[in-house]
C-alpha positions in Angstrom: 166.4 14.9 -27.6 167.0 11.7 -29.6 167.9 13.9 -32.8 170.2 16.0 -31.2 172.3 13.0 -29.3 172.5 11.1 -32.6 173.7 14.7 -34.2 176.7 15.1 -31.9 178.2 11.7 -32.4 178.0 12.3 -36.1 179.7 15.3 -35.0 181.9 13.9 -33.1 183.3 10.8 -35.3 184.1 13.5 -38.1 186.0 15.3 -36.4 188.1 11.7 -34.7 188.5 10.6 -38.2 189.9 14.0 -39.7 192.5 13.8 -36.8 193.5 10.8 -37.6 194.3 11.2 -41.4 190.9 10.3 -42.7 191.3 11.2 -46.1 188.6 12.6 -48.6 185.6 10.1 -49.2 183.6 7.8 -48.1 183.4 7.8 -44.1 183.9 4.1 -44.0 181.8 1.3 -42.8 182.3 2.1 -38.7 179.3 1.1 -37.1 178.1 3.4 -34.7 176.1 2.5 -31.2 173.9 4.2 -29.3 174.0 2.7 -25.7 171.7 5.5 -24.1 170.4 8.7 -24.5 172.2 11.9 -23.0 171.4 12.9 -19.8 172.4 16.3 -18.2 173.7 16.1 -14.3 174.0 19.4 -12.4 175.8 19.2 -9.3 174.5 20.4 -5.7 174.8 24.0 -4.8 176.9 24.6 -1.3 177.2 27.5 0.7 180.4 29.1 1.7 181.1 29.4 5.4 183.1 31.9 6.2 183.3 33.5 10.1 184.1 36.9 10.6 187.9 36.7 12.4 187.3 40.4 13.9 185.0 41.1 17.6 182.2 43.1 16.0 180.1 43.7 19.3 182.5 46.4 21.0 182.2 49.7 20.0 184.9 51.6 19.8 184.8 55.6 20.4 186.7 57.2 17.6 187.1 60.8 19.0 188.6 62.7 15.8 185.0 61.8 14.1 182.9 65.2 14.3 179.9 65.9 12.7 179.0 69.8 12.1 175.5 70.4 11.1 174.5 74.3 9.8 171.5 75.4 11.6 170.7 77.1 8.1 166.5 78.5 8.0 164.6 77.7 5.1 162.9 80.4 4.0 159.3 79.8 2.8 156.1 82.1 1.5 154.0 80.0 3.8 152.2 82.2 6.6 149.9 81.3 9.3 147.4 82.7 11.4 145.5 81.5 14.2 142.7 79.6 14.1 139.7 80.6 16.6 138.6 77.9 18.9 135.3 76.4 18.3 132.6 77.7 20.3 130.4 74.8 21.7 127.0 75.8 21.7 124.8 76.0 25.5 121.4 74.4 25.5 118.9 77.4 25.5 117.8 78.6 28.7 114.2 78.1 28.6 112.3 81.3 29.3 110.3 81.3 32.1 106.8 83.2 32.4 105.2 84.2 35.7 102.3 82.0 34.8 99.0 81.7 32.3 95.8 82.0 32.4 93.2 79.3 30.9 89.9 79.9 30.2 87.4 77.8 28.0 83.1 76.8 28.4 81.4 73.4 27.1 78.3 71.5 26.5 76.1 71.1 29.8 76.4 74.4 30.8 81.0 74.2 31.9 82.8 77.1 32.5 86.6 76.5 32.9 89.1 79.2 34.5 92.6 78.2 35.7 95.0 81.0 36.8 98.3 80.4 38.0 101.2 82.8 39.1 105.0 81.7 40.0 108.1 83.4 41.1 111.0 83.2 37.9 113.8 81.7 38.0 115.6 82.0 41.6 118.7 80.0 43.8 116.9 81.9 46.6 113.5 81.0 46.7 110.3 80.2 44.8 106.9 80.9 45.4 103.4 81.4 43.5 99.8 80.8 44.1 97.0 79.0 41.5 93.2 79.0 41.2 90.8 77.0 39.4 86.8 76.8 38.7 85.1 74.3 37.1 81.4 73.1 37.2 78.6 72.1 35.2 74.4 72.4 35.3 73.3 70.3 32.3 70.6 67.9 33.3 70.9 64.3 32.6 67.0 63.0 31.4 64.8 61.2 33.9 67.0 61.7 37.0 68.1 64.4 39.5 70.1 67.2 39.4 73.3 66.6 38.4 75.2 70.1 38.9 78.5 70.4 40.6 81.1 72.6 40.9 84.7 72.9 41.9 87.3 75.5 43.4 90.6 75.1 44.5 92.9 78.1 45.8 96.0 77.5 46.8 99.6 79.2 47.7 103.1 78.2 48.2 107.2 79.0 48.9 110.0 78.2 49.7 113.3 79.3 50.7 116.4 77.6 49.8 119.6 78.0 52.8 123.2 76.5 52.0 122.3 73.0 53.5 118.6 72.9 53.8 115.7 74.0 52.1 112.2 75.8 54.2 109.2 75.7 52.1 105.6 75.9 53.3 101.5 75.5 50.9 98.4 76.3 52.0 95.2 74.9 50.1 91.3 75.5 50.2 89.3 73.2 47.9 85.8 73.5 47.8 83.4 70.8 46.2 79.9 70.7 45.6 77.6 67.8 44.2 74.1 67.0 44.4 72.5 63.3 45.2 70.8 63.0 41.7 70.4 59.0 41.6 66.5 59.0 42.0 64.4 58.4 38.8 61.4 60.2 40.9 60.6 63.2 39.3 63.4 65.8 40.1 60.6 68.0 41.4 60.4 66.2 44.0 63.5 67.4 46.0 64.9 70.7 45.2 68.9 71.4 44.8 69.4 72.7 48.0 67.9 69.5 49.5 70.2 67.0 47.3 73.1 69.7 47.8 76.4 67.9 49.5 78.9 70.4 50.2 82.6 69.6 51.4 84.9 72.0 52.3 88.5 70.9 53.0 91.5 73.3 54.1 95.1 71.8 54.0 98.8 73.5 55.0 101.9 71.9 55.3 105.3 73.3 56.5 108.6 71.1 55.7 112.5 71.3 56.4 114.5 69.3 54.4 118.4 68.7 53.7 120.5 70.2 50.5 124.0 68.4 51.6 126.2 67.9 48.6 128.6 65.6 50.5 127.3 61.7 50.3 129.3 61.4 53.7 126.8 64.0 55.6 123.2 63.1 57.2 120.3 63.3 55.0 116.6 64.5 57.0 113.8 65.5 56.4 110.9 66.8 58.4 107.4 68.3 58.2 103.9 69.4 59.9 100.8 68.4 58.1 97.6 69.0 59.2 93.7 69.3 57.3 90.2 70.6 58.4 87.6 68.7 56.4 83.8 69.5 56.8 81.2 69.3 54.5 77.2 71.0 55.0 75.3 67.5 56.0 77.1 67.8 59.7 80.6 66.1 59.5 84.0 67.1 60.8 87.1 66.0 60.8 91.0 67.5 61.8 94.1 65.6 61.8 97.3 67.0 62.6 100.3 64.4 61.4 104.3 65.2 62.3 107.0 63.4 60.4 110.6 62.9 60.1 113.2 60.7 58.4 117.0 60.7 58.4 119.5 58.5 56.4 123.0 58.0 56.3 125.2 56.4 53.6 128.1 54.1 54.5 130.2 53.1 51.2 127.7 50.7 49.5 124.7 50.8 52.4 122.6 53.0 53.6 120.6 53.4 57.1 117.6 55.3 57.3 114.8 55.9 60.1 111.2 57.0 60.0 109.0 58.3 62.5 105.4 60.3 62.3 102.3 60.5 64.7 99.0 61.9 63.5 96.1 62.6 65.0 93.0 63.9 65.6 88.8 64.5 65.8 86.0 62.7 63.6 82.7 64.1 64.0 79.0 63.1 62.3 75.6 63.4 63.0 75.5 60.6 65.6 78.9 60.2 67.0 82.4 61.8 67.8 85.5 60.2 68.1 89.3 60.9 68.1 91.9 58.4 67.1 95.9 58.2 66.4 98.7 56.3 64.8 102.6 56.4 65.9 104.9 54.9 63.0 108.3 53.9 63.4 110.2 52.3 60.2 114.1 51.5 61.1 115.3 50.3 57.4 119.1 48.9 56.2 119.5 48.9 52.3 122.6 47.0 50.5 123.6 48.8 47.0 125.7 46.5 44.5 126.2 46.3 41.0 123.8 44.2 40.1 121.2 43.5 43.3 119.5 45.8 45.9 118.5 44.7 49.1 116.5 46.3 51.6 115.5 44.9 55.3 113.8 46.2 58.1 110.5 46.5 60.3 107.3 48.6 60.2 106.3 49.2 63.6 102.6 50.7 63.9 100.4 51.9 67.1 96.8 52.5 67.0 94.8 54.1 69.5 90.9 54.1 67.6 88.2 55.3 70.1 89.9 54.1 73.1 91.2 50.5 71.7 94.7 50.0 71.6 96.9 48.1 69.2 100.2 47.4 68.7 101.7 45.9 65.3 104.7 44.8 63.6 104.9 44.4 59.8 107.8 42.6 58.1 109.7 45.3 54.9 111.9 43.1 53.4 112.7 43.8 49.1 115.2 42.7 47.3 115.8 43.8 43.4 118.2 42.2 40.9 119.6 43.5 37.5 119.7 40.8 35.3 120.8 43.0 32.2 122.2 46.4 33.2 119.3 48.9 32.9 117.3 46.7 30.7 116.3 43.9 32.4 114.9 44.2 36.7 113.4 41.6 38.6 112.6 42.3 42.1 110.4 40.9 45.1 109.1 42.1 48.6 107.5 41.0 51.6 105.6 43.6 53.6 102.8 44.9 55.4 101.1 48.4 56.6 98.4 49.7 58.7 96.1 51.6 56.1 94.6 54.8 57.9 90.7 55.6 56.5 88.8 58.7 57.0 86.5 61.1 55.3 88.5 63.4 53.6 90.0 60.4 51.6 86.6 59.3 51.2 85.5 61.7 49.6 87.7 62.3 46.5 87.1 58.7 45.6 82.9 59.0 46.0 81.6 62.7 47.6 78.3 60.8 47.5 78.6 59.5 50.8 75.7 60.1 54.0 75.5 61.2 57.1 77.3 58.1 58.6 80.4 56.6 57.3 81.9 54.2 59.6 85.8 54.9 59.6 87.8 51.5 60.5 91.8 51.6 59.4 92.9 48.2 57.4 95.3 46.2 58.7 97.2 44.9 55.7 98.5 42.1 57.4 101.2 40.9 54.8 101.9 41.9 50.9 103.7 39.5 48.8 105.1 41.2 45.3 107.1 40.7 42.6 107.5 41.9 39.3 110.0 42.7 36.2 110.7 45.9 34.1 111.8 44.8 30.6 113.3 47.4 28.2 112.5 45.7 25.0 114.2 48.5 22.8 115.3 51.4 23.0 112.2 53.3 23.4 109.7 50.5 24.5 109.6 49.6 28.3 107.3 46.9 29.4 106.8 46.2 33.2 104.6 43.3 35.2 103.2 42.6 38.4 101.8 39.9 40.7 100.7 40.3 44.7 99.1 38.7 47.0 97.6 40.6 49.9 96.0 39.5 53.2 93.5 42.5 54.4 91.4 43.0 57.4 88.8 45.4 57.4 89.3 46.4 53.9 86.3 49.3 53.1 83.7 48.7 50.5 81.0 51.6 49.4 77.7 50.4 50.1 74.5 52.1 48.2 71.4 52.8 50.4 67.9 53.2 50.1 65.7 55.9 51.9 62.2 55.8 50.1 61.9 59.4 51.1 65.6 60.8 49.9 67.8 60.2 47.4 70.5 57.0 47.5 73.7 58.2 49.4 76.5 55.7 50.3 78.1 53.8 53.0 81.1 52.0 54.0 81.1 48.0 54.8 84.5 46.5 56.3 85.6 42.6 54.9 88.4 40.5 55.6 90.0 40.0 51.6 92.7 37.4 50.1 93.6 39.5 47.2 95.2 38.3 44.2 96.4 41.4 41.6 98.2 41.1 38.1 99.0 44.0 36.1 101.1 45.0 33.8 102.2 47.7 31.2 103.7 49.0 28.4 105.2 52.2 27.6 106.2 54.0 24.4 108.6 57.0 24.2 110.3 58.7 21.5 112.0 61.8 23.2 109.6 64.9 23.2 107.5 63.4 20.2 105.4 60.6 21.0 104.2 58.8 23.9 102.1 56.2 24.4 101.4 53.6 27.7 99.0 51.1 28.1 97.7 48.8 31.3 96.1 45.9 32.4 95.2 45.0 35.6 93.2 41.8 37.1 91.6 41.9 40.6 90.5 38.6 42.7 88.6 39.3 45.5 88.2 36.7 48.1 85.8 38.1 50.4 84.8 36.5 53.9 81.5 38.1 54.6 80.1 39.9 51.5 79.0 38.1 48.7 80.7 40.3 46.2 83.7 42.8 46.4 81.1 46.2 46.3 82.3 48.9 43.4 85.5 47.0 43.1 86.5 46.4 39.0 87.7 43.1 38.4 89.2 44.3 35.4 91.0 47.8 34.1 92.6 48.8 31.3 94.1 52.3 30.7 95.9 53.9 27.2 97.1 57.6 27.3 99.2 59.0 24.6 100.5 61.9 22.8 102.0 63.3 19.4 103.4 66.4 18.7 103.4 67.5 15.2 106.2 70.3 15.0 105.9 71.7 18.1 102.4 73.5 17.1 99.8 71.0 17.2 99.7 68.7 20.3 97.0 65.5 20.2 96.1 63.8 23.1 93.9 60.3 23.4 93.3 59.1 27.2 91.0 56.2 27.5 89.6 54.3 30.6 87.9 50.9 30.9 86.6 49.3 33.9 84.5 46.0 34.1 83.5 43.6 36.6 82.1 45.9 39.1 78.6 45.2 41.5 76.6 46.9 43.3 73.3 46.5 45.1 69.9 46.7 44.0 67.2 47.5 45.6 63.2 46.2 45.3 60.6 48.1 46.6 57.0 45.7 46.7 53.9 47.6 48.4 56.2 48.2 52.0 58.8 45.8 51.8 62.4 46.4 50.1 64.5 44.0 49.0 68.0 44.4 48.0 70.3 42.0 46.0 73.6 41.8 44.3 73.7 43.7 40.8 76.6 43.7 38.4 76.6 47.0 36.6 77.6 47.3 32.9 81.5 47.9 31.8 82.3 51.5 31.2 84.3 53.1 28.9 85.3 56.6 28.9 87.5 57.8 26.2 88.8 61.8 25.4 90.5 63.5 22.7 92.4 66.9 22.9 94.3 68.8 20.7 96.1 72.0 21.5 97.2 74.1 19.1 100.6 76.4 20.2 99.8 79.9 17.9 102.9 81.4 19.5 104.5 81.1 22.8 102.2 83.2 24.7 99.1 82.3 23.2 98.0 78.7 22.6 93.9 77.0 21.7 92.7 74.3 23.2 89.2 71.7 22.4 88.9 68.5 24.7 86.4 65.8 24.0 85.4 63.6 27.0 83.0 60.5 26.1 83.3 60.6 22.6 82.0 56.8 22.6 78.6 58.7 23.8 77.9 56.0 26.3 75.9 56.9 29.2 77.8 54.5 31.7 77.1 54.3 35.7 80.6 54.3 37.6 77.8 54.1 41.0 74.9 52.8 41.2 71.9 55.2 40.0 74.7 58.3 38.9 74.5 58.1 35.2 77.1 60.3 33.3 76.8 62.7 30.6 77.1 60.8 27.3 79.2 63.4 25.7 81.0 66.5 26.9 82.8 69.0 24.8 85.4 72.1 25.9 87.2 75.1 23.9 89.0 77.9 24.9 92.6 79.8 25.0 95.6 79.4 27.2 97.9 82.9 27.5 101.3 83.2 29.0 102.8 86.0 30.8 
């Protein structure tokens, strides 16, 4: 910058001293100062305001302006066609067969025939019968005889109307055991004398509502009744009526039940007839997030004469804390528990010639619980009650030095305190899989111990289907914590004390292989642990039991 300021006032005197007659020469001895350097100034930019003098927001209509536009085709080569609508496809109808027959024979001497027969598919009406046999004659070393056998036969319909539905089943199941827990020699009583036979006939005729509107009354009705009898001298009918209506009203719902049952107990000693009238008037409240449910249980007893009324709070209440993955819920309630043979019998057909038959009075019930979906396939749910129960029944083993041991019923008063929960697996028609837990604390009043009453269970069942041929099956079944009583036999006196019997386990395996649709093979392992266990007292099992056979469709 220096260089070129210096070089135009060179420039500059020159041409001053040519103008002024500056001859040819020397330039002279001018002295020349240089104040300051040069310095450029630019001056500011400005804008030019200028207003529009004209009113540009009125439009003015010029009506000699027309605008002609040819409506001229274009021709083109381009040709369409229509293009078929997509055709969504149905799920498949499953096909229907009339029924199947399944027949198969294991170790210790079991044959297995199951026949059923059903109406196809029908708006009108369905209807169908079924049979099954199964028993078994392998002896068990050192004890009785351990045969037994069972037959059901059974039919059923029903008709469907417009607004309600008429259906109707009649049953016939005959059972048959023998009393096998003596470790005399089993010559000593022949079959026919440790024989207990029970026959037990059940029909049932119900009415029930098909209304589509939500507005419209919702009932329900039926006529139950059951002969049950068995070949040592007992006999019992009971004829129970029921009916329940609801209506809904927006978010609420009322609904009332009523039944009576009744009937005739007869054994070797006595006879005796005995009732119950039930009346349940119940208001439920439906939100988005809670449930809640109030109302009473009213319950009347008439028991060989006695008469009894009692009212029974049914109060629940649940609460969504996550949509449909997360429930809580709690209840308060209580129920008068009817007892009798018949239901006696399925739990332990080893029972004598006199059962006492006492209802329980579950005086009050507190519950509550939570079903946790922990992802998309896993659900888990939990439990704790508390129960207050009068004359809760307890089996009771006897001893007859000259008969086998049958069983009894003893009556307590219980505090019960019961946690259990679960967890259950399911990936669509693949696998499944569930176990449970459950913990039982008896608080008896009279008995020492809570007789044949597992402290602790625990259950697993599951299933995996490999390509829709080959179907596995596990089921497993552990029970621990459970007494009995044992008996002591010194010259002529008998003694009896508490025993606790061993925990059992009983574990299966199946697999069914699916040769076609019609025809399908079958092999079930029970007690493949081979562990003789005693679920009562004396009544060993068999340590290992094995099944084949064939299933057919038609």
């Amino acid at each position: 910058m220096k260089k070129i300021s210096l070089l135009l006032l060179l420039f500059t005197s020159v041409a001053l001293h040519a103008q002024t007659g500056g001859g040819k020469g020397n330039l002279g001895n001018e002295d020349i100062n240089i104040v300051k350097e040069y310095t450029p100034v630019l001056n500011d930019a400005f804008k030019i305001n200028i207003q529009p003098d004209q009113d540009t927001s009125k439009f003015i209509a010029l009506g000699w302006l027309k605008y002609n536009v040819d409506d001229k085709p274009m021709n083109s080569a381009f040709n369409t066609r229509p293009i078929k609508p997509v055709r969504i496809k149905d799920d498949a109808i499953r096909k229907l067969y009339h029924g199947f027959v399944k027949a198969g024979y294991g170790l210790e001497n079991m044959p297995l025939l199951d026949v059923s027969f059903n109406s196809l598919r029908s708006k009108n009406f369905d209807a169908g019968f079924r049979f099954k046999h199964l028993s078994a004659s392998g002896k068990i070393k050192n004890y009785g005889h351990p045969g037994m056998s069972n037959n059901d036969l059974g039919v059923f319909g029903t008709r469907y109307f417009d607004k309600f539905k008429l259906g109707a089943n009649l049953d016939f199941n005959r059972n048959l055991v023998h009393f096998y827990g003596f470790q005399s020699p089993p010559e000593l009583f022949s079959k026919s004398e440790t024989k207990h036979s029970m026959n037990d006939l059940h029909g049932r005729v119900f009415l029930s509502s098909l209304n589509k509107s939500k507005d419209d009354w919702q009932y329900s009705t039926a006529l139950d009744f059951y002969n049950f009898s068995d070949n040592r001298k007992a006999n019992e009918t009971n004829v129970k009526f029921e009916a329940e209506g609801s209506k809904l009203m927006n978010n609420a719902m009322f609904s009332m039940y009523a039944s009576f049952e009744g009937g005739e107990i007869k054994q070797e000693l006595f006879n005796f007839n005995r009732s119950i009238f039930r009346l349940r008037p119940k208001f439920v409240l439906r939100e988005n997030l809670y449930t809640l449910e109030a109302g009473a249980n009213l319950a009347f007893e008439t028991n060989n004469g006695k008469n009894d009324l009692r009212i029974y709070p049914q109060v629940r209440g649940e609460y969504q804390i996550i949509d449909d993955a997360f429930k809580v819920y709690g209840e308060v309630s209580g129920d008068l528990q009817r007892n009798d043979l018949r239901s006696f019998s399925r739990e332990n057909p080893f029972f004598g010639t006199f059962v006492p038959l006492v209802n329980t009075n579950r005086k009050l019930s507190i519950i509550g619980g939570a079903n946790i979906k922990l992802e998309h396939d896993l659900m888990f749910a939990g439990e704790a009650s508390y129960s207050r129960l009068r004359n809760l029944p307890f089996f009771i083993n006897g001893y007859d030095s000259l008969y086998p041991v049958t069983f009894s019923t003893v009556y307590d008063q219980v505090n019960l305190l019961r946690i259990k929960g679960s967890l259950e697996y399911k990936q669509a028609e693949k696998v499944t899989a569930a176990i449970s837990a459950e913990y039982n604390n008896y608080k008896t009043d009279q008995l020492k111990e809570a007789l044949y009453a597992p402290t602790f269970r625990f259950g697993f069942n599951g299933h995996y289907n490999i390509a829709d041929k080959i179907y596995l099956k596990a089921d497993l079944i552990y029970n621990a914590g459970i007494n009995g009583i044992a008996y002591t036999k010194s010259d002529s006196l008998v003694t009896s004390s508490s025993k606790e019997l061993k925990g059992w386990l009983d574990a299966s395996l199946g697999v069914d292989y699916r040769y076609s649709k019609v025809l399908s093979i079958f092999v079930q392992l029970n007690n493949v642990a081979f562990a003789q266990y005693f679920r009562w007292y004396e009544y060993p099992s068999y340590r290992f039991l094995g099944m084949a056979g064939l299933t057919y469709s038609f």
